[in-house]
C-alpha positions in Angstrom: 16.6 -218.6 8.2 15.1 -215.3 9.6 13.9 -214.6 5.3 11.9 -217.9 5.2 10.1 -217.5 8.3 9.1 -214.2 7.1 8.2 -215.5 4.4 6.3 -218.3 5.6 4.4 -215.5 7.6 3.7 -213.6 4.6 2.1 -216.6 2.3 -0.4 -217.8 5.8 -1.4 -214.8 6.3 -2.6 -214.2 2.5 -4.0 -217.4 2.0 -7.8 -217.6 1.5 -8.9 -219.6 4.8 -12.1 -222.4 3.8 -13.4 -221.2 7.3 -13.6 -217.8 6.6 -15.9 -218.4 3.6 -18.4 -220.4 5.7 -21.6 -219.9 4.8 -23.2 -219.0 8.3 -20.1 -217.9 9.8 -20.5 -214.4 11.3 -16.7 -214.1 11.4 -16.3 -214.2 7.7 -13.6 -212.4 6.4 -14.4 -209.1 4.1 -12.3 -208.0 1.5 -13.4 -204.8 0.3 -11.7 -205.3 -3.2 -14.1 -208.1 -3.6 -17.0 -206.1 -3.3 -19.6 -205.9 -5.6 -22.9 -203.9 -6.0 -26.2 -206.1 -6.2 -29.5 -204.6 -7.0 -33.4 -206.7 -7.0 -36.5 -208.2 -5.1 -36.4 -209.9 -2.3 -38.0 -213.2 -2.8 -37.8 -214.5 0.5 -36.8 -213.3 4.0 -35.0 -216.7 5.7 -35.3 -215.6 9.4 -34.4 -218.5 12.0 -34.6 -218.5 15.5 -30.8 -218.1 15.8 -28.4 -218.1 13.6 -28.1 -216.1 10.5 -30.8 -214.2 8.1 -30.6 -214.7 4.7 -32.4 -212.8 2.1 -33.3 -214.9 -1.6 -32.4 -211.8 -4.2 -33.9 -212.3 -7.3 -32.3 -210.8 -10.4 -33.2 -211.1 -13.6 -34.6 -214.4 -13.2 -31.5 -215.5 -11.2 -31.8 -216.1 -7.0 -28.8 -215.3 -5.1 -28.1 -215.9 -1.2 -27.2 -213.1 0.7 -26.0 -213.5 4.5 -27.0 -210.3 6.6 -26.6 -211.1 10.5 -27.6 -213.2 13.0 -31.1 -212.8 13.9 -30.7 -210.9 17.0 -28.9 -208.5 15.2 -31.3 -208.2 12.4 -34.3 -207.2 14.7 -33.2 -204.9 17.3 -32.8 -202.9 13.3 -36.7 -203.1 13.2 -36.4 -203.5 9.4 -39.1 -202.7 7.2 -38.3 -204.8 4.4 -40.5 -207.3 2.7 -40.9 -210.1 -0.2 -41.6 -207.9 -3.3 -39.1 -205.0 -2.3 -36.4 -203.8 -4.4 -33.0 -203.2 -2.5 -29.2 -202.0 -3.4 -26.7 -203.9 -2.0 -23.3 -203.8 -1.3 -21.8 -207.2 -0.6 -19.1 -209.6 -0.9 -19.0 -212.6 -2.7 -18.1 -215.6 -1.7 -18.2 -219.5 -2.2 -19.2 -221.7 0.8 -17.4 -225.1 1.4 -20.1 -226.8 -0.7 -19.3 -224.4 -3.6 -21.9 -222.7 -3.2 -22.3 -219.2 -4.3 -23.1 -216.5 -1.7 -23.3 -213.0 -1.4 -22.1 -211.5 2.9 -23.9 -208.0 3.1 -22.4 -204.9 4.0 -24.9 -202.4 3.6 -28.6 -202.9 2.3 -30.8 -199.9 1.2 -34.6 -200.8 0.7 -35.3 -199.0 -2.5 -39.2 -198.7 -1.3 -38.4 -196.9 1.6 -35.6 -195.2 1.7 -34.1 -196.8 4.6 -30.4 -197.7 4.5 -29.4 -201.3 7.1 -25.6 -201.3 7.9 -24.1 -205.0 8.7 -20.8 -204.2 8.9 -18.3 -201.0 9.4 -15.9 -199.2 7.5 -13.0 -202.4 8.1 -15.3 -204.6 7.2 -16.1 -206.1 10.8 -19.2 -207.5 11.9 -21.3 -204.9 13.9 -23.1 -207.2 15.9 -20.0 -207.9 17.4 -20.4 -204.1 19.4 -23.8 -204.6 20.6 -26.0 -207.4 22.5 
């Protein structure tokens, strides 16, 4: 009895959760044998109110969706990034529960300027959940 339970335990804990790959979740899960290096030009900066920022990537003639923070987070960074600049990312990809491809940033470096935009630490973890 004691072996299934811990076996049980095992298999939940490494399942894939639908929730963690939500597309504006700022909880999602990062798996840093998923991650992938993205470089090319923003074509659009999607910054709400609230919620999450998204960046359109363009990439040789390919967009990709890229999650960043919530917006709060996002400008206390006082970014200088804008459509037209060329950044490096390093980012996770994931699927939302429509299927739809996304990328959930780590780190962003504008290739313009220099300037290097953390999102998350070393463990992965959200660092907007430290500060507000």
């Amino acid at each position: 009895m004691p072996f299934l339970l811990i076996l049980f335990f095992l298999l939940f804990i490494n399942l894939p959760s639908s929730t963690l790959a939500e597309e504006g979740s700022q909880e999602t899960f990062y798996d840093f044998n998923l991650e992938t290096r993205l470089e090319g030009e923003v074509a659009q900066i999607e910054l709400p109110s609230h919620g999450m920022v998204y960046l359109l990537l363009e990439r040789d003639g390919k967009r990709f969706r890229v999650a960043l923070s919530p917006t709060w987070y996002y400008q206390a960074l006082l970014p200088d990034l804008k459509v037209g600049d060329r950044v490096s990312l390093k980012a996770l990809k994931r699927f939302s529960s429509t299927g739809q491809m996304i990328f959930v940033a780590r780190e962003l470096e504008n290739l313009r300027t220099g300037k290097i935009y953390l999102f998350r630490d070393y463990q992965g973890r959200p660092l907007w959940r430290r500060r507000r």
